[in-house]
C-alpha positions as CSV (number, residue, x, y, z in Angstrom):
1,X,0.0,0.0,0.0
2,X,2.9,2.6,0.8
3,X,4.2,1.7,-2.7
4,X,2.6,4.4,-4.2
5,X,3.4,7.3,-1.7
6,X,7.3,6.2,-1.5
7,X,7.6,6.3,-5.0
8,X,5.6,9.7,-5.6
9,X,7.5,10.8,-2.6
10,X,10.9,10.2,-4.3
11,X,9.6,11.6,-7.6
12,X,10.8,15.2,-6.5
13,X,13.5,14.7,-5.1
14,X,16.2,11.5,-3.5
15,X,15.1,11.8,0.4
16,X,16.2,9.6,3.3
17,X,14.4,6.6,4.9
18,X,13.7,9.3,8.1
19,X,12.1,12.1,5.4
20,X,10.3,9.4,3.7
21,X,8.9,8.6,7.2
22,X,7.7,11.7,7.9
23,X,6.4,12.0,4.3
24,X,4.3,8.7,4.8
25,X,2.9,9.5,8.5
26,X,1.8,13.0,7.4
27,X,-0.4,10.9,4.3
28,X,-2.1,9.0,7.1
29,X,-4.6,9.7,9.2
30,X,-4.0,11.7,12.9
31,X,-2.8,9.0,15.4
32,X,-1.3,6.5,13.0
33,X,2.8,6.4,12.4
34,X,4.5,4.6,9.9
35,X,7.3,2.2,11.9
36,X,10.7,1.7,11.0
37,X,9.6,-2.0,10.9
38,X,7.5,-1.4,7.9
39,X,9.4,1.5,6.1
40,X,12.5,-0.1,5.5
41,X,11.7,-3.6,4.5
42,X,9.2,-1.9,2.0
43,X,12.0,0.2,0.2
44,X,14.6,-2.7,0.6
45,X,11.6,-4.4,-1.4
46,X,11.2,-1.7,-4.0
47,X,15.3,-1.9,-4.5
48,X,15.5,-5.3,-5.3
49,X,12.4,-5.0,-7.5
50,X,14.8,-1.9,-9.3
51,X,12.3,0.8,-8.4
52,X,14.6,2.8,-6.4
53,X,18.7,2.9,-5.7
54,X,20.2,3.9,-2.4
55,X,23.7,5.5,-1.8
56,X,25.3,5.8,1.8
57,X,25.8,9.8,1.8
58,X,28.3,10.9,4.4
59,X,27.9,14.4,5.6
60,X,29.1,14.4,8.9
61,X,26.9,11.2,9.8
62,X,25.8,8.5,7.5
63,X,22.8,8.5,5.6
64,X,21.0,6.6,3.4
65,X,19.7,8.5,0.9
66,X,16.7,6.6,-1.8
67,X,16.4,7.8,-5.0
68,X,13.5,6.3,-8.0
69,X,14.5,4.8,-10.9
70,X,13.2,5.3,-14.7
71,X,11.4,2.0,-13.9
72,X,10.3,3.0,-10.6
73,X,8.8,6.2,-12.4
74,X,6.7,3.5,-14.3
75,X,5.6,1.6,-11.4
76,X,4.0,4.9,-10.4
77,X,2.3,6.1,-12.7
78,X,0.6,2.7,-13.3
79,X,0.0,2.7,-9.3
80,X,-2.0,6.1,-9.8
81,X,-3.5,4.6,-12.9
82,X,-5.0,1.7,-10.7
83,X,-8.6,1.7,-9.7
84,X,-8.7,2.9,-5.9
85,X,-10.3,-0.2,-4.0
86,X,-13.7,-0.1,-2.6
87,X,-12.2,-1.6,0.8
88,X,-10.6,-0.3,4.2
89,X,-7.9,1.1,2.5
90,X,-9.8,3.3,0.4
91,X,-9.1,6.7,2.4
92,X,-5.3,5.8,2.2
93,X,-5.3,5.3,-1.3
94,X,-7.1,8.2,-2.3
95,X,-5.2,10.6,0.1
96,X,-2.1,9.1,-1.6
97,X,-3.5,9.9,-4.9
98,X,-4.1,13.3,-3.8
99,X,-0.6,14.2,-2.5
100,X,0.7,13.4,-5.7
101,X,-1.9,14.2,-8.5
102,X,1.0,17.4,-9.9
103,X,2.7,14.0,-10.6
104,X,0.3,13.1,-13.4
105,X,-0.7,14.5,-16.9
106,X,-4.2,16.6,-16.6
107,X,-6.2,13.7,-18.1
108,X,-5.2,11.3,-14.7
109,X,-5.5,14.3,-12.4
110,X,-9.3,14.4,-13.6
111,X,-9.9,10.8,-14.2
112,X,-8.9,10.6,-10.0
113,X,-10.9,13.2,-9.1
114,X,-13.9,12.1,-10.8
115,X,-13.6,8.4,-9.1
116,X,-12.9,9.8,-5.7
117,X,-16.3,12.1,-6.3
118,X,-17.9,8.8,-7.3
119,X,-17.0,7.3,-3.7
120,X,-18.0,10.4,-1.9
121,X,-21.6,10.7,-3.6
122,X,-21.8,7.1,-2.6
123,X,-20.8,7.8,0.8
124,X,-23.4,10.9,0.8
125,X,-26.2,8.6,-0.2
126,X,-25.2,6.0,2.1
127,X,-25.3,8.4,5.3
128,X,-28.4,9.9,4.3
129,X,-30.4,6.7,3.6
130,X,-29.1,5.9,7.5
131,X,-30.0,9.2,8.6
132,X,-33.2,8.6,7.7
133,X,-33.9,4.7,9.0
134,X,-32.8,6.5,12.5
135,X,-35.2,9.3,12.1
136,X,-37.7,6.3,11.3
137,X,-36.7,4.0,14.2
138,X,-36.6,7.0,16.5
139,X,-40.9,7.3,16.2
140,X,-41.5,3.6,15.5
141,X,-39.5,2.4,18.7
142,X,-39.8,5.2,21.3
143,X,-38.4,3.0,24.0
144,X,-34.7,3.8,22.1
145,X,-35.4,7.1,20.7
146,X,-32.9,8.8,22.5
147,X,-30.0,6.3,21.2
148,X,-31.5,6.5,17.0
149,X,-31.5,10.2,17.8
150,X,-27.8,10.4,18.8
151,X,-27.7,8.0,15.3
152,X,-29.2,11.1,13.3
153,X,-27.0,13.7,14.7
154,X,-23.9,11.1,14.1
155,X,-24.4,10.7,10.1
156,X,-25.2,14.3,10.3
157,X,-21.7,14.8,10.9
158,X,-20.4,12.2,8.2
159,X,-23.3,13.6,5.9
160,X,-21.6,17.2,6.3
161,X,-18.2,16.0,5.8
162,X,-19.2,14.2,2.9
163,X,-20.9,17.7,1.6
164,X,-17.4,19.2,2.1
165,X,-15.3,16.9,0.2
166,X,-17.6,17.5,-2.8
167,X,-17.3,20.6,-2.9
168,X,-13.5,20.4,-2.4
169,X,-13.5,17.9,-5.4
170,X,-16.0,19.5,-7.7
171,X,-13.6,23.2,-7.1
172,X,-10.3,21.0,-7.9
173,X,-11.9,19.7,-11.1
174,X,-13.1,23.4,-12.7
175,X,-9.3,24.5,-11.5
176,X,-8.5,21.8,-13.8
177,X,-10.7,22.6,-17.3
């Protein structure tokens, strides 16, 4: 999964395994870190699969520094080319898409943005076909109306953040024609 947001990552520029680090944890959610115990192995992977290079710089310590490779440059544009899964991923995948979309001709850019609006309208109908079971349960079952009105209020909340993104999406596409 971090194949994708390593590679982009080293697109603009040859960056340490600590930089990369950083690079990956601010791509994830609040709360979540990238470890050392995943970072590594996955670019000692993406070496021996020719992706990317590493030199020992020494500038007063040693560092490793990574660096992409022509193939590696091909490897990521077919990752951003790739369908974004409908699974639990989903959120990573699109905010790695997102971080790197300057990475990819106009024609991706859109194509991206159109398939991440798809997911979000889903979402959106989704929450609001909840909302209103809730609303329904709340009068049909008054015995838990206080719990399927704290349910309404709660996809409120994703309902509005699903409004937002939209209109975050539908503003990056017009930027873009």
């Amino acid at each position: 999964m971090y194949d994708l947001l390593l590679l982009g990552s080293l697109i603009t520029s040859d960056k340490t395994g600590y930089k990369l680090q950083k690079i990956v944890g601010s791509a994830l959610q609040p709360m979540r870190k990238v470890s050392s115990g995943v970072l590594y192995p996955s670019l000692e992977r993406l070496e021996k699969e020719g992706l990317v290079t590493s030199t020992i710089y020494e500038e007063g310590r040693k560092m490793k520094l990574w660096h992409i490779t022509a193939q590696g440059v091909e490897r990521f544009i077919e990752l951003m080319k790739e369908k974004i899964p409908s699974d639990a991923k989903r959120n990573d995948m699109i905010h790695f898409k997102l971080r790197s979309l300057d990475s990819v001709d106009i024609h991706e850019q859109l194509r991206i943005l159109d398939e991440f609006q798809v997911f979000i309208e889903k979402d959106l109908a989704f929450y609001q076909k909840a909302q209103e079971d809730m609303a329904d349960y709340q009068d049909r079952f008054p015995e838990n109306a206080e719990r399927f009105r704290i349910l309404v209020e709660a996809y409120e909340l994703d309902i509005q953040i699903a409004k937002t993104k939209l209109i975050w999406i539908k503003k990056q596409i017009a930027d873009r024609k």
